[in-house]
Structure formats: structure tokens, C-alpha cells
N, C-alpha and C positions, 0 to 999 in steps of 0.2 A: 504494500500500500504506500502512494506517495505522501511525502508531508504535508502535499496538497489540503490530497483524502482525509488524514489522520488530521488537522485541523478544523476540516468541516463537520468530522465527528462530533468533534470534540461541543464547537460551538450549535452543534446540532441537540447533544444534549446538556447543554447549556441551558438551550430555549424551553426544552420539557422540562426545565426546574422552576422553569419562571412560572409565574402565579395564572392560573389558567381561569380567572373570574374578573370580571369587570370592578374588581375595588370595590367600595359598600353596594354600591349599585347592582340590583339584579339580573344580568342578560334575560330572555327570555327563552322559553327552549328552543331548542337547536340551533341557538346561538354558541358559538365559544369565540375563545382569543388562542390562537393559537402557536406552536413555537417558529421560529424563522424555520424557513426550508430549507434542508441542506442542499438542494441546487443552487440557491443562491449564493450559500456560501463559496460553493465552486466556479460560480461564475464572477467569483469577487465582489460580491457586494460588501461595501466597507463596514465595518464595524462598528460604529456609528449609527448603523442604519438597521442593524441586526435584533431588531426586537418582535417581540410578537404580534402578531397582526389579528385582528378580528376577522370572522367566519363565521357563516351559514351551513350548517349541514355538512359541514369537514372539508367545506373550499373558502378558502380565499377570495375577500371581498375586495373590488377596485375603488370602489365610495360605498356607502352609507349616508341613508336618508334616518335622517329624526322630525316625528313632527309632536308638534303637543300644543292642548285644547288654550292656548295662551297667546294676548295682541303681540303683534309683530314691534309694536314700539315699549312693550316690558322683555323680547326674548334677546333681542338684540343688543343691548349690555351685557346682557350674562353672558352670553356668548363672546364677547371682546373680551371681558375680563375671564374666562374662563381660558380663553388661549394664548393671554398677553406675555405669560412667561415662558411661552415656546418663542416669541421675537415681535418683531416690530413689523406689525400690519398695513400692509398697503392695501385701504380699503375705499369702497365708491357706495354713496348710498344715489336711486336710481329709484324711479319710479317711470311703468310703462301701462299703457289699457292691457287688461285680462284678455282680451284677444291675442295678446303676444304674448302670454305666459309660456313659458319651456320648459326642457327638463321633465318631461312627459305630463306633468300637472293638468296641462289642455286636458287630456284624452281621458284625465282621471274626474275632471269637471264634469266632460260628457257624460261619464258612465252616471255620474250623481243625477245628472240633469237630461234625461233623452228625450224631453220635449224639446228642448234646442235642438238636437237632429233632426228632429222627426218636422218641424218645422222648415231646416233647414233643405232638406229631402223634397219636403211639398213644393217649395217654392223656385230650388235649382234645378232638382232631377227629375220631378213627377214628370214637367212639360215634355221633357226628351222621350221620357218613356210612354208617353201622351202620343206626341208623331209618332213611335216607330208602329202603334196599332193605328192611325191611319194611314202608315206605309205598306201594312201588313206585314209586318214585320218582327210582330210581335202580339199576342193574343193578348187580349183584354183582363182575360182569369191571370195570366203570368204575371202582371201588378204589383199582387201584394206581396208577391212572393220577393220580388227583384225589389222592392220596398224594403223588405225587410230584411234582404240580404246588404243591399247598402248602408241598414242602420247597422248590423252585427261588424261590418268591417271599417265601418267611418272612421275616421283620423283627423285629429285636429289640428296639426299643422297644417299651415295656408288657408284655411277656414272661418277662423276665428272673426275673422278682418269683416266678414262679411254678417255678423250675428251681432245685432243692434243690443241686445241683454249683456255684450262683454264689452262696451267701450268704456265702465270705468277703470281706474284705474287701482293699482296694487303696488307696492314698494318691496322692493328686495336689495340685499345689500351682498356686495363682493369682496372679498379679501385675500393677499396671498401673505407669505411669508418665506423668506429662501436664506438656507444658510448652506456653507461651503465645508468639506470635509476632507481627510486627510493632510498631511503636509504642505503640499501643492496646492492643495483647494482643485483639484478637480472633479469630486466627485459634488455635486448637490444636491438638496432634498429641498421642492417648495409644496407648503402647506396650503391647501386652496378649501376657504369656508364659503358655501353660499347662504344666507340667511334669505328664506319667501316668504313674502303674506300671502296664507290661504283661505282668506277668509271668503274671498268671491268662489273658491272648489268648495269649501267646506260646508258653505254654509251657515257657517258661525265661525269669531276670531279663533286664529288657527296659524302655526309659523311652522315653517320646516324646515330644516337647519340640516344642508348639505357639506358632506366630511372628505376630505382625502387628501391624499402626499402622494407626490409624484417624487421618484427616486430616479437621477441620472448619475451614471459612472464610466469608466472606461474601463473596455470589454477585454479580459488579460490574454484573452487570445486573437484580438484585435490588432496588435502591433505587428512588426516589422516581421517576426518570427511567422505571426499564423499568417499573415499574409502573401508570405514565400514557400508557406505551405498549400496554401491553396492556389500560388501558381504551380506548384506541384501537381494539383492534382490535374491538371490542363484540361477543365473543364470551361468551354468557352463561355457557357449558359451562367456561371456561376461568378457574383462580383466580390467573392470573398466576405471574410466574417466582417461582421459589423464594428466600428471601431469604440463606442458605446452600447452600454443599455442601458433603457428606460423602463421603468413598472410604475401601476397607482397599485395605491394601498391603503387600508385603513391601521396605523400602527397604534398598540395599546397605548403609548405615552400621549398621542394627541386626540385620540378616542375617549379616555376615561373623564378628562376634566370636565369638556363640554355634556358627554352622556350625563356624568355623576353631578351636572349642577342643571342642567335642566329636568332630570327627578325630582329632585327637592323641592322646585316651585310647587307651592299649592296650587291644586287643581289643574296638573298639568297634565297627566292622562298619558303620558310619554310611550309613544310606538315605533319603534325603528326599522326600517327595509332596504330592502338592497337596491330599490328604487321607486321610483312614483309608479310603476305599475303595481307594487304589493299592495297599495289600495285599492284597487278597482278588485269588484268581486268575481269569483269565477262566474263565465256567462251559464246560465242554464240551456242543456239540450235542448234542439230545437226536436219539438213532435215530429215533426215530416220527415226525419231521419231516421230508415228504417235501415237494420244492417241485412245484408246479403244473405239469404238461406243457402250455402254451399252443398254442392250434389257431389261426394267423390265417388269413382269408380267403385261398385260393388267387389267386396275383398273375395267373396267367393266365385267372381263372372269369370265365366268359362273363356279358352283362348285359342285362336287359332295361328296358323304360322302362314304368312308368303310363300309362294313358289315364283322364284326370279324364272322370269318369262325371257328376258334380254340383259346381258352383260354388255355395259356402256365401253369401258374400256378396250377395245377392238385395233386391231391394229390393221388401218387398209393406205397401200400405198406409204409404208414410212410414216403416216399420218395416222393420228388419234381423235378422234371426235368426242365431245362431249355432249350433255343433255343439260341445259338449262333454264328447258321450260316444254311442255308435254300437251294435248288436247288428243284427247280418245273420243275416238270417233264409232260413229254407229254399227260400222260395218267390222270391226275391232280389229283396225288399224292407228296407228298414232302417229299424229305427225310432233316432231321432235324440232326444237331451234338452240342452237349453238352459238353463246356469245360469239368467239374468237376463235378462226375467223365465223361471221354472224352467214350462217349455213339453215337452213330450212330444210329436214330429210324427212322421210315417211320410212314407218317399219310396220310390218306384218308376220306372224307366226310363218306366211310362208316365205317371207324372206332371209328367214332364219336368223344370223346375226350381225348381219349385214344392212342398215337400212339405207332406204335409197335418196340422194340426193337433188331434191326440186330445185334450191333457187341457192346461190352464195352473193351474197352482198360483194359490188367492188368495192367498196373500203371494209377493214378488218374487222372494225367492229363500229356499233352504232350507240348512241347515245340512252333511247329509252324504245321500246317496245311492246306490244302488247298479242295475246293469242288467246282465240275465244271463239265458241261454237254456239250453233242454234239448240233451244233446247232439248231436241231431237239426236243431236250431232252427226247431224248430213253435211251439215256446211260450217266452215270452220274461217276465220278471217284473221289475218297477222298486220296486224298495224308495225311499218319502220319503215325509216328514209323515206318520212312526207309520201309512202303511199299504204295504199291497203291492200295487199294479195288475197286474194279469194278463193278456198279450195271448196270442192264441191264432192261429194263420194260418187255421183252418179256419174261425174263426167271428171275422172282423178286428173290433176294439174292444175296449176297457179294463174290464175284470171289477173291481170296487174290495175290498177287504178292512183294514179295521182290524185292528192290532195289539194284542195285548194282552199282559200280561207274568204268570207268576202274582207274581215275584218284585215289587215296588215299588222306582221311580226306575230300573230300567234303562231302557227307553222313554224317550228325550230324554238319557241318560247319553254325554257328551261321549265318555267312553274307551271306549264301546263303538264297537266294527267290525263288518262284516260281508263273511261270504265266502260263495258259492253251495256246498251237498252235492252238485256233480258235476251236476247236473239243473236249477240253475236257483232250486232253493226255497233263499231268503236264508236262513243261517243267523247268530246274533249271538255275536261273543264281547270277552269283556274280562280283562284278565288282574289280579284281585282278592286279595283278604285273604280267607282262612277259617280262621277263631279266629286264631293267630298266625302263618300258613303264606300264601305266595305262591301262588296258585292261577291256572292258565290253565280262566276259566270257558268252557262251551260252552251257548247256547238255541237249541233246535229246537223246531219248531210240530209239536203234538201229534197235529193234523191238517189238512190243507187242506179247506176247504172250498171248493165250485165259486158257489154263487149270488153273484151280486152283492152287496155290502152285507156278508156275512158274514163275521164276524168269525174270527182267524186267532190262536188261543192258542198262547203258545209256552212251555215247561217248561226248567226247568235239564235239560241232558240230562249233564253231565258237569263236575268241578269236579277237573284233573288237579293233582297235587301237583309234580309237575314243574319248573314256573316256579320252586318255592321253591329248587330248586338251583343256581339262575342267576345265585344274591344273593353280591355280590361286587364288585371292582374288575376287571371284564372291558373287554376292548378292544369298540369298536364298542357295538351296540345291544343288552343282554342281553334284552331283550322277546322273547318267544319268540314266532316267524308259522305261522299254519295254513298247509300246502301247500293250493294248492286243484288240485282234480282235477278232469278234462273228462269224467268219469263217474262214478256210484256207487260211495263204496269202503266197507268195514267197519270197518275201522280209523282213527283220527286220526295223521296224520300231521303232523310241527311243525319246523320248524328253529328252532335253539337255539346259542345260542353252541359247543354242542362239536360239533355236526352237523344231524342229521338222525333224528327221534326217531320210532318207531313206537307207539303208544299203543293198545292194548286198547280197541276203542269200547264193553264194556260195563264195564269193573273199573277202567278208564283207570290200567292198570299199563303203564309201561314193558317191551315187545317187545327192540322192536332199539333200538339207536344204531348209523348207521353213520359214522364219523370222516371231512369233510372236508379238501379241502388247504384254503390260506392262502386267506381270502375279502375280507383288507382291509388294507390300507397295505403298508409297504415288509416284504421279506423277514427273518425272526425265526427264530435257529437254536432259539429256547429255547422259544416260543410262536406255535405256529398258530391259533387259535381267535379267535374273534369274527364279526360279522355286517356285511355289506356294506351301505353307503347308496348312495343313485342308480340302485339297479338295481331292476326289477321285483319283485316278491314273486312267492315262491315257487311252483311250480307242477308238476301232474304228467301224465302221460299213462298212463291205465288200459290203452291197446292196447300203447302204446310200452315200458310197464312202466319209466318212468325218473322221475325229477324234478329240476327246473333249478333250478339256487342261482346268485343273482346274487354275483357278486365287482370288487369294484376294486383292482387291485393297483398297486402305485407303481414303479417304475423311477427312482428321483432326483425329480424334480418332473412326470416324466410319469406322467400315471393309464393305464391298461386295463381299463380294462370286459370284463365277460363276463358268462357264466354256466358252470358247473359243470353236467355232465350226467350222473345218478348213475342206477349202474344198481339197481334195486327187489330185482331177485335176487339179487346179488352181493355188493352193497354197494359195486361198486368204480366208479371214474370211470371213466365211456367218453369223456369230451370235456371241454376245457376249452378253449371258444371264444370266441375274446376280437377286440373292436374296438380295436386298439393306437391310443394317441392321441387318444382323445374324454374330454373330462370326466366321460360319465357313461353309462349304458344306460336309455335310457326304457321301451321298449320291448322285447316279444318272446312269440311266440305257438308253439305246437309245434300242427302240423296233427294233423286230425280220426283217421289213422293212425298218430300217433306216431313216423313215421317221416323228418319234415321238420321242422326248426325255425329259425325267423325272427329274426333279431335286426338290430333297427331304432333309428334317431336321424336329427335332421339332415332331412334329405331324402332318404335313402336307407338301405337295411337290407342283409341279407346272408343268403341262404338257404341252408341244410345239407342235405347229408341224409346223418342217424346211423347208414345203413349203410355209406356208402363214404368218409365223410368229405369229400368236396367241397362247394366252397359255389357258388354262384349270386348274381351282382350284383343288387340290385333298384334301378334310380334312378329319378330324377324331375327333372324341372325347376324352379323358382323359379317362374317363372309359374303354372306347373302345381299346386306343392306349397313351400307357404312354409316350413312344416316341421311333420313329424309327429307327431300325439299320440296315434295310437292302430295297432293292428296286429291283424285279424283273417282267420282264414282263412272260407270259404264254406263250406255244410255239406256238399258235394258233394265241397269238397276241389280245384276246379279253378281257382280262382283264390283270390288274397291280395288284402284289402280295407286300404286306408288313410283316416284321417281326418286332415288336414291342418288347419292354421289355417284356409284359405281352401276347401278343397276336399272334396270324396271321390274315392278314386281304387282304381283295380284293378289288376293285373297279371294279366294274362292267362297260366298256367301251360303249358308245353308236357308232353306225358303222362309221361315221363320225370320231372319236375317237380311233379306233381300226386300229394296222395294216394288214395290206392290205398280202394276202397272194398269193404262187405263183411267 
């Protein structure tokens, strides 16, 4: 051990000798004073400076709030004379309107007072949320809700100014005091007191008496030595060690006098926190917060295995082909696309392992892509490079079609997506500016044309006002996702941070909202709302009449993946099926009847079925299936199609298991 070490022992228990109670004065529980750290002592904090500091609950406080039921013009001498013989106070007394109180006091006024929000609400916000239901853009019932969601997160900074009940005023006084230590005087320590009048939060006279020291010194590994050590380390990223440190602190010596003589005053009532939020009281659950009923995998459901149909890995020509994205078609052939280079093949049981070659992009590879069938799967269409190829099973081979836009720069526009209208034909959206409003845009082609070569115009078909409600400090991803459907529907559907949103496909007014449980992070009595990452985007079944919302939910540091299965008529959850324990949900396809749904990762997935609630094992082996990127059902409904890193694989469905056709 260095003499380093051996000295910060030492002064380490030192500090466990020193008296561990606030002097007559009572701390309250789980309050202590506790001994100096021995990190500090290794990081050379001067000895001088080495004494016990007060704490909460067995940490270390940076300040300390005292307040007590007494006028701000009796607390404020005891407070001067209670710190006068730690040095000579450089102090400002100040008076400003209650609108500009700091120091969190605002937001602890509110809570006393939430007729001033609720005021303030009616008269800033109500209007805005007034337009967005005659933009349609928001339902008339949603009101009270977004009402009282802006009261639970109000804040009183930058507000204040504008709440006629806080223009008078309140006085608070400032002080510091700074003395120098060691030989040199390089190290310092200044004492900083804020004395406030509370009497406009409190409601009656009221002061509260802000505590702390701030500690600066020179960092012993800061000099010439660490700093030619950590050109040593020839890390470019890194600007070497600090040549000081700074801490706040409450130490016992300038703690106790102030604490130990504003006890004393009669009828002081004296309460201390670690800041003006320990006044404000915990908020009460809101009712409309209901937690998720989690559905896991039945422990006894039976399990079947893949049989790999196609080994991806092939070697034709010197060349290796890959599979990074699949559509199974009716006739059960699949056609296969290959980022790099970006290749388009079709395989079939009688092509053996060989699949055969339709289209390769001249450049290597493309930007964004899309592959999607009718929901028959006769016709199969690949959106990239600004066109749409068209494969048809009746008449096999690539129909080609360029893209046109009426609009200029969507076509090649990064932020646009694309999702299939239920049948297959790409539609584009991006969620844009129009005039000063947030818009979720929608293009659809005005018409398809069949010959080859012909050109495939697409028109704004819809520019929903919606998105603009979404602007805010929301949890998760406020972007709002098209559900896509497995058949034609009339209406747009969209999840959005507060649910699941029905949109009028010709007036794109808000329908319905139906309100989700909890889709992301740990459980929130105050706020349910935001959007899940990891999980599949969104998706519906036209027979099944449901739609699945992916969720990650937290349990301490374990995630659960799922999805949410939301019934169309009701609005209400029928399922909330979760894989307990995986990072994330990649995968998940709801069969051709709606009445079986797949949730897949890993090497293996887990099959439902949404009338009886049991699931079904789907595995696979490592050899077989190194892990899966994709999950489709067949159009018959009689088996489950995988695409693996290395493979394609099936399960073979038993009839019980299979959907149901017709």
C-alpha cells in the first residue's frame, strides 16, 4: 500500500470518529452527517477541507434547503450572525415579482396553487387545442385529457411573467464567503447562503434558507507528470486529466450553526431538503392508467421444428448470394432480393438450390427498398431505383415501371417510407411541414398501368394535420407509423404516441382514437403514452378485424417485448403477448385469417391463436437457422415461412394450427 493509500486510511477513519449528529439539534431520519470520503482524500483534497458533510439516505448532499414557518425580515439576522464567524460576507439584499422566483420555489407554488395553471391552461392552451378539432385534428373527447396532461407536467419557468396573481413582489438575500488554503493559497472553499421569502408559495410568512460550499483545489494528478502520462496513453479523443477539482457540499462546520439556531426560534417548525422539490407532494395516480395484462407463452405448449427447404449460402460462379428480404408467393415459389450487389432471384422446390436470377440492379446497391404481394400472393411488386417491378405468377417475369412524382424532390427524398395499400401497390409517405403545421403526408399512384416500360404517377392523396399534435416532449418516438393492412381498407389508420388513430381516407379528419396500455420503459402511475422501438411496425388484419402495437416494457433492467393486440370494434385489448427476456421483437406476422399470430426472434418464435389464447412452440436448430430475419405465412395458410441468415425454412402446420380458408 502506498503512503498515499495509508494516509487516506488513516484520515478516512478519522472522519468515522467525528460526531455523526447535528450538535443539540435533531437531524430528522435519514438524515446523517457523514465522514469525509476517502476518495477524496486520494484525490487530495486539503485538509482543511476534510470534514464531515451532511447526507440523505447515505449520499452526499451538494446544498441543502431549510425552510421555517418565520418572516423573512426576523430569519435573516440569525442567519448573518449565525455564519459570521466562518468570514466576512459579501452579501446583496434584492427584491424581485414572484413571477421570477427560482430555485424550483415556482413549480412548488404551483403545486400549492393549481388554479393558476388550470387558469393558465384555459386561457394559453385551451385555444390551440380548440383549432386542432376544427382542423380535425384532434377529437373533441381528447380535451380533457391533453388538459390534464399539460397540468401534471406544467413548469414554471418562463411562465410566471405571464400570471397577473405573481406580480408582487418577495425579497431574498445573497451571500458568499471564500477563504484560501494551504501554503500557497491554492486551494479555496466559498461559502454560498441564499436567504427567500416564501410567503407568496407558502401561503403564510415563510423563509428558506439555502446552504453550501463549493470546494476548488489542484488535481495531484493534474501536473506535468499525469499529463505526460496521458500523452502516453496516445489517445487522440482524450484532453488529459483535469488540472483542478471542484465539488459542492454541505460541511458539518457551516451546517450546524445556521441549522442549530434557526431551531431555536419559537414557532419555527424547521424542515430541511435537499431541494424545493421535497415540498411539493407526490402526484396521485392518474385512474386512466391501467397496467398491461401480459400473455406469456404457455410453459406446457407443445413444439415443432423447421425443415430448411433452401441453404442460402451457395456457391454459383465464384459468387455467393445472399437473402435479405423474401415474398412467398401462391404458387410456392419465392422470390428473394439481395442487398449487394441489389439482385432480385426467384426459387422453387424444383429449382433445387439454385434460385434463379430476374433482375440485378447497375449500381451495387440501393438506398431503400420495398417487396410486397397481393393478398392472394399472385402478384408480388418491389419498389427501388425510382421504379416498381411487377411480378405476376400467371405470366412469371418483371413488368418494369418508373416513378414519377407530381410533387418535386420526393422521389430520392431520404425521409420518405413506404408501406403497401393492403394489395401490394407501394404507397409513399413522409411526415412534412405544410405552411407552419406538422403534417403526416400520404402518395398514391393515380393509376397503375400494366405494359412494361410504363410509367406509374403518383399524386398527394392526403396531407393529415394530425402529426402536428404530436409536437412536444413525448417519451419514445413521437413520429407517427401507418398501420399496414393485409387487405384493402378505406380509412388510414396510424399509431401515435397517445394510441391508435382512425383517419377519414377522404377529409383525413380524425374518427376514432383508441387509448393504448404502456408500450415503452418501466411502469408510470402519471404517464402511459409513447411508442415502442425494437418491435415490428405496426400492422392489421382486415378478417381478424385487430391491429398489433409492438411494446417493450422494463421490469428493473429486464426488457419484454411484445405486441399489443387491439380489437378494431371495441377498441379494447384482446392480448398482450409478450416474449419475457429478449432485448427486442424483430419479428411477427398475423396469418392470412387473422386468427393466428406469430411472434418471432432468435431462432425460434411462438404461435397464438387469438381465439383461445394458447400458443404453439416454433424452433429450429443453429445448423439449420443461425437466426431469423424474417416471418411469413403461405397464402394457403398451411405453413409458416422463415428466412434465416443462412437459410429458408418452413414449418409444417398441423390443421388445428393452420389458417382456416374462405
Amino acid at each position: 500500500m502506498s503512503i498515499k493509500s495509508v494516509w487516506g486510511v488513516v484520515f478516512w477513519l478519522a472522519g468515522m470518529a467525528a460526531p455523526l449528529c447535528a450538535g443539540a439539534a435533531t437531524l430528522p431520519p435519514n438524515w446523517q452527517i457523514l465522514p469525509t470520503s476517502p476518495d477524496l482524500v486520494e484525490e487530495g483534497l486539503p485538509s482543511a477541507l476534510r470534514t464531515p458533510e451532511l447526507g440523505k439516505d447515505g449520499k452526499r448532499l451538494a446544498r441543502v434547503q431549510m425552510v421555517v414557518d418565520l418572516p423573512f425580515a426576523q430569519v435573516l439576522p440569525v442567519v448573518q450572525r449565525a455564519l459570521k464567524p466562518m468570514g466576512t460576507f459579501a452579501g446583496e439584499l434584492n427584491s424581485n415579482p414572484v413571477a421570477r422566483i427560482d430555485q424550483g420555489w415556482g413549480d412548488v407554488l404551483l403545486a400549492r396553487r393549481p388554479e393558476l395553471v388550470r387558469e393558465y391552461l384555459r386561457q394559453y392552451e385551451l385555444p390551440t387545442l380548440q383549432q386542432y378539432v376544427s382542423d380535425g385534428a384532434l377529437l373533441e373527447s381528447e380535451i380533457p385529457g391533453r388538459m390534464a396532461r399539460l397540468e401534471r407536467n406544467f413548469r414554471f419557468e418562463g411562465r410566471g411573467e405571464r400570471m397577473p396573481a405573481l406580480h408582487d413582489a418577495f425579497n431574498y438575500w445573497t451571500g458568499s464567503a471564500q477563504q484560501r488554503h494551504g501554503g500557497t493559497g491554492r486551494s479555496t472553499s466559498t461559502i454560498h447562503v441564499r436567504v427567500t421569502q416564501l410567503d407568496a408559495v407558502m401561503g403564510r410568512p415563510a423563509t428558506a434558507v439555502t446552504l453550501w460550499r463549493t470546494d476548488d483545489w489542484p488535481n495531484p494528478g493534474g501536473g506535468i507528470v499525469g499529463q505526460l502520462r496521458a500523452l502516453a496513453d496516445v489517445n487522440i479523443f482524450s484532453s488529459g486529466p483535469q488540472t483542478r477539482i471542484q465539488r459542492n457540499s454541505v460541511p458539518q462546520p457551516v451546517f450546524n450553526p445556521v441549522f442549530e439556531a434557526l431551531s431555536v426560534l419559537p414557532g419555527a417548525g424547521l424542515r430541511i431538503g435537499a431541494g424545493a422539490s421535497d415540498w411539493i407532494a407526490p402526484p396521485r395516480p392518474v385512474a386512466s392508467i391501467i397496467e398491461p395484462q401480459r400473455q406469456a407463452p404457455d410453459a406446457d405448449a407443445p413444439t415443432i421444428k423447421a425443415n430448411r427447404v433452401l441453404r442460402i449460402e451457395q456457391v454459383m460462379a465464384l459468387k455467393t448470394y445472399e437473402a435479405d428480404g423474401m415474398q412467398v408467393l401462391a404458387d410456392g415459389s419465392v422470390l428473394l432480393v439481395q442487398n449487394y450487389p441489389f439482385t432480385v432471384m426467384r426459387w422453387s422446390a424444383a429449382d433445387g438450390q439454385a434460385p434463379q436470377t430476374l433482375w440485378t440492379s447497375p449500381q451495387q446497391s440501393v438506398g431503400r427498398w420495398m417487396l410486397s404481394a397481393d393478398a392472394r400472393g399472385q402478384v408480388a411488386h418491389l419498389l427501388v431505383d425510382g421504379q416498381v417491378m411487377r411480378y405476376d405468377t400467371a405470366h412469371p417475369g418483371l413488368v418494369r415501371h418508373p416513378l414519377a412524382f407530381a410533387e418535386k424532390g420526393v422521389l430520392g427524398d431520404n425521409y420518405v417510407r413506404y408501406f403497401h395499400d393492403g394489395n401490394g401497390i407501394p404507397l409513399a409517405y413522409r411526415r412534412d411541414y405544410a405552411g407552419r403545421r406538422e403534417t403526416f403526408k400520404l402518395w398514391a399512384p393515380t393509376q397503375t398501368a400494366s405494359g412494361d416500360g410504363a410509367r406509374w404517377d403518383y399524386a398527394l392523396r392526403l396531407a393529415a394535420p394530425r402529426q402536428h399534435v404530436m409536437r412536444g416532449d413525448f417519451p419514445g418516438n413521437a413520429q407517427s407509423k401507418p398501420v399496414q393492412w393485409d387487405g384493402p381498407m378505406t380509412n388510414l389508420w396510424i399509431e401515435d404516441v397517445f394510441g391508435l388513430t382512425e383517419l377519414d381516407g377522404s377529409t383525413v379528419r380524425v374518427l376514432r382514437v383508441l387509448p393504448l396500455p404502456r408500450r415503452f420503459g418501466g411502469a408510470d402511475t402519471q404517464d402511459d403514452i409513447g411508442m415502442a422501438q425494437w418491435t415490428p411496425e405496426p400492422f392489421g388484419s382486415t378478417k381478424g378485424r385487430w391491429i398489433a402495437v409492438g411494446f417493450v416494457l422494463m421490469d428493473g433492467e429486464r426488457r419484454n417485448p411484445g405486441m399489443h393486440v387491439v380489437d378494431v370494434e371495441s377498441g379494447k385489448v384482446r392480448y398482450s403477448l409478450t416474449l419475457p427476456g429478449r432485448d427486442s421483437l424483430p419479428l411477427a406476422a398475423g396469418s392470412p385469417d387473422g386468427r393466428l399470430l406469430v411472434l418471432g426472434g432468435g431462432a425460434a418464435g411462438v404461435l397464438w391463436n387469438l381465439d383461445s389464447g394458447r400458443s404453439l412452440t416454433l424452433q429450429t436448430d443453429r445448423d439449420t437457422c443461425s437466426e431469423l430475419r424474417e416471418l411469413q405465412w403461405s397464402a394457403d395458410g398451411k405453413r409458416l415461412w422463415g428466412r434465416c441468415v443462412n437459410a429458408l425454412v418452413q414449418w409444417e402446420l398441423s390443421p388445428a394450427w393452420q389458417s382456416k380458408q374462405g
